[in-house]
C-alpha positions in Angstrom: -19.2 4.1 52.5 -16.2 3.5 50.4 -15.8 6.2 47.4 -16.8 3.0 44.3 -20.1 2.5 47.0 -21.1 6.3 47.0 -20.6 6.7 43.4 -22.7 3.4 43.2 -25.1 5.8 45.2 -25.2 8.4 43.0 -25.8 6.5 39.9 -28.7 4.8 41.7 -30.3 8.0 42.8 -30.3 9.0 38.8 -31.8 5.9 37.9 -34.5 5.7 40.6 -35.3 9.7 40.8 -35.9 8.6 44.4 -33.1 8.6 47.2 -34.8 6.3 49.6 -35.3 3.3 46.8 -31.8 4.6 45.8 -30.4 3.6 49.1 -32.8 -0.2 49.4 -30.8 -0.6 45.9 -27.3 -0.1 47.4 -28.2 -2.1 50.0 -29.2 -5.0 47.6 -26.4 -4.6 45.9 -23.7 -4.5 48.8 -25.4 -7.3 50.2 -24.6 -9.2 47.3 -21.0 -7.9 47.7 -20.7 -9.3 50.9 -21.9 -12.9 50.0 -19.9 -13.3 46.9 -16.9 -11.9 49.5 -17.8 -14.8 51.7 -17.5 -17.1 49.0 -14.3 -16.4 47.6 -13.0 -16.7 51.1 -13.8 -20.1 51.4 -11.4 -23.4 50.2 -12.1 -25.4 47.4 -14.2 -28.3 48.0 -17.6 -30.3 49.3 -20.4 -28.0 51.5 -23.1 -29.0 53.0 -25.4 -25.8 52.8 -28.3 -24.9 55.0 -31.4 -23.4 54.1 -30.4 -20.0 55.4 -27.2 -20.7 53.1 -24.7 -21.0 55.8 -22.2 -23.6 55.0 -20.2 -26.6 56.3 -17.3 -28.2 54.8 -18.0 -31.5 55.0 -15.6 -34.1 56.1 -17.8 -37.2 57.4 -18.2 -36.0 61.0 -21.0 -33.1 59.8 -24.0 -33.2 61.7 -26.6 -35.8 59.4 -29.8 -33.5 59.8 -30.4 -29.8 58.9 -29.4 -29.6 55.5 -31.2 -28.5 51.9 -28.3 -29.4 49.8 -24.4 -30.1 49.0 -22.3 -27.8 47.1 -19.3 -28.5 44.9 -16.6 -25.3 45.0 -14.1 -24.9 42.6 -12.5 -21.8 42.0 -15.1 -19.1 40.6 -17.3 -21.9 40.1 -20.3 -23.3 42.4 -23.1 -24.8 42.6 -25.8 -26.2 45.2 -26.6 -29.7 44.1 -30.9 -30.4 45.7 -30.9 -33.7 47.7 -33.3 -35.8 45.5 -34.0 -35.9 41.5 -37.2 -34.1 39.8 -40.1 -36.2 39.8 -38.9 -39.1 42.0 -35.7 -39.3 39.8 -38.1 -40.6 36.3 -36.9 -40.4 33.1 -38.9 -37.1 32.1 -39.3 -34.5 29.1 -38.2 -31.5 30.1 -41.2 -28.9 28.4 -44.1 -29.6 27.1 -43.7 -27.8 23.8 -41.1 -26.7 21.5 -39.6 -23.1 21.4 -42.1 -20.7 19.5 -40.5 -17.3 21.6 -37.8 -16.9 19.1 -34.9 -16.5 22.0 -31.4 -16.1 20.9 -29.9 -18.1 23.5 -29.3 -21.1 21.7 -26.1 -23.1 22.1 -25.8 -25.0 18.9 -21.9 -26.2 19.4 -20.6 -28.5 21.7 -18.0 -25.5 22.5 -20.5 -23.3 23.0 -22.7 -25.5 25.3 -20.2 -26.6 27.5 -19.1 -23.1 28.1 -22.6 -22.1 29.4 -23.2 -21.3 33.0 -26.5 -19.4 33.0 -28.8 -22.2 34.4 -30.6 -19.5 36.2 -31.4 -17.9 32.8 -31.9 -20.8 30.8 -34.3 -22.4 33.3 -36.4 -19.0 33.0 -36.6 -19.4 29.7 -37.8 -23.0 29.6 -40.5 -21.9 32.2 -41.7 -19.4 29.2 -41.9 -22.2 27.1 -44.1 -24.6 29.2 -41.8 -26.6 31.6 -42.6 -29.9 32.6 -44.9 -29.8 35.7 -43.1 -33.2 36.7 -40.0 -30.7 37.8 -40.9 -28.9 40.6 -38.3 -26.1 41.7 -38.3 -24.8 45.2 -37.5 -21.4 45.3 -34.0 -20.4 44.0 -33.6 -23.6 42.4 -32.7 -24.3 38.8 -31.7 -26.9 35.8 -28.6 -26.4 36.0 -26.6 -25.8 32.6 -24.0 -28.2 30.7 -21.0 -26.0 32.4 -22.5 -26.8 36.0 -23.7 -29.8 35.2 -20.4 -31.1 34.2 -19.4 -29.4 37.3 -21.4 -31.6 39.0 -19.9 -34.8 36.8 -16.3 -34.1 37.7 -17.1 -34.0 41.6 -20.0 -36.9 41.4 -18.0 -39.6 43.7 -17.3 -37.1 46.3 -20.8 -35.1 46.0 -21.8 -38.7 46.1 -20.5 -39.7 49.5 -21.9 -36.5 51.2 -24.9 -37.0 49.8 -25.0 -40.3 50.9 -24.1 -39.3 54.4 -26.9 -37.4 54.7 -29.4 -39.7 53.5 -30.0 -38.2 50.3 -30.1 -39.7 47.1 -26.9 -40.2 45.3 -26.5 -38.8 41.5 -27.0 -41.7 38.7 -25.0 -43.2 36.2 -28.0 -41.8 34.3 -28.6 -39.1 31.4 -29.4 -35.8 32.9 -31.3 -32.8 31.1 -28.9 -29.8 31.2 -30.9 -26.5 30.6 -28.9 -25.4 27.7 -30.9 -25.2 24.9 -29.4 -26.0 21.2 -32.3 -25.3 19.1 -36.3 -24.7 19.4 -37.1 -28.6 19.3 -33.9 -29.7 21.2 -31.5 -29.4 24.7 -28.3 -31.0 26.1 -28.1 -33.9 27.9 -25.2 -35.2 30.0 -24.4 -38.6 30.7 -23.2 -38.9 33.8 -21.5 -42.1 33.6 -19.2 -41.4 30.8 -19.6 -38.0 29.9 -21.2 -38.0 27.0 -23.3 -35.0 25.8 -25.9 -35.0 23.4 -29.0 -33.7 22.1 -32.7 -34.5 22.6 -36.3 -33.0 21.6 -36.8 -31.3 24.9 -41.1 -32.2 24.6 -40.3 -36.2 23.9 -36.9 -37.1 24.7 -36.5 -37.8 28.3 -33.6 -38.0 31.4 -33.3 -37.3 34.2 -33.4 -33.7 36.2 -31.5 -33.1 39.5 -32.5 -29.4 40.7 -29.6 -27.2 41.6 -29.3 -23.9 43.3 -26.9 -21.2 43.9 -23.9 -21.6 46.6 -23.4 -18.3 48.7 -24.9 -15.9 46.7 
């Protein structure tokens, strides 16, 4: 192992009193290395990503059956976009109740909401609060939040055209729940047509929800 992997080791044994979980740990955790590696060695653009998360860049002669979703790449930033809408792509609330947990992860400012990427953690938190049964997330999916949703807005046409080619449904000109949270009582939702981002009482307001997932990681 490299000399930052063993002290990596070390640390672990410390924390787990126990060399063999020490060692599952590092093994996690070099794992994870590896995919976010794989990533950043890939070009910008459109994948089409398998269920064991291999990847294909997709340029309209991909294969038409096999895959769980298309991913947009840009930079640092990636996500997996699912091949259908939540709850046959109705106009839904997104919980059942307001906020009574007292989180801190509110994003109250249009600044602060579209610089949030944490759908993973935001879409935890909404399942704490009662999410709407309507969405139903496969395992390692997510809402995605207003930074990957918008993601998803500024590659729609060409997410749009591999989704498309492999019979999926397209994304809509349609308001979108985000999982960013701005208060107890509301979220943010994107418009997907012209941008727009706005605010709606997350247990009566209703858009749209298009799952998302990790890409490579």
């Amino acid at each position: 192992m490299t000399d930052k992997q063993n002290m990596r080791l070390a640390l672990l044994i410390l924390q787990h009193g126990d060399l063999e979980k020490a060692k599952a740990a590092e093994a996690f955790v070099v794992g994870n290395d590896e995919a976010q590696a794989e990533s950043s060695q890939l070009s910008d653009g459109i994948y089409l990503v398998k269920a064991d998360g291999s990847c294909e860049l997709f340029n309209g002669k991909n294969e038409k059956t096999g895959w769980v979703g298309v991913a947009v790449k840009l930079g640092s930033k990636a996500v997996t976009v699912a091949l259908h809408d939540a709850a046959d792509g109705d106009d839904i609330t997104l919980t059942t109740a307001d906020d009574k947990t007292g989180w801190d992860g509110y994003k109250d400012t249009y600044l602060d909401a579209t610089a949030d990427w944490d759908g993973q953690g935001n879409t935890k938190h909404l399942q704490e609060i009662g999410l709407n049964a309507a969405i139903v997330l496969q395992p390692g999916q997510y809402i995605p939040s207003v930074g990957e949703m918008k993601l998803v807005q500024l590659f729609r046409k060409e997410l749009n055209e591999a989704l498309a080619y492999i019979g999926a449904d397209e994304i809509a000109d349609e308001w979108y729940w985000t999982s960013t949270e701005c208060s107890a009582n509301y979220a943010w939702s994107l418009y997907l047509n012209y941008g727009n981002l706005y605010i709606y009482t997350k247990a009566s307001g209703k858009s749209r929800v298009r799952p998302v997932s990790a890409f490579i990681s």
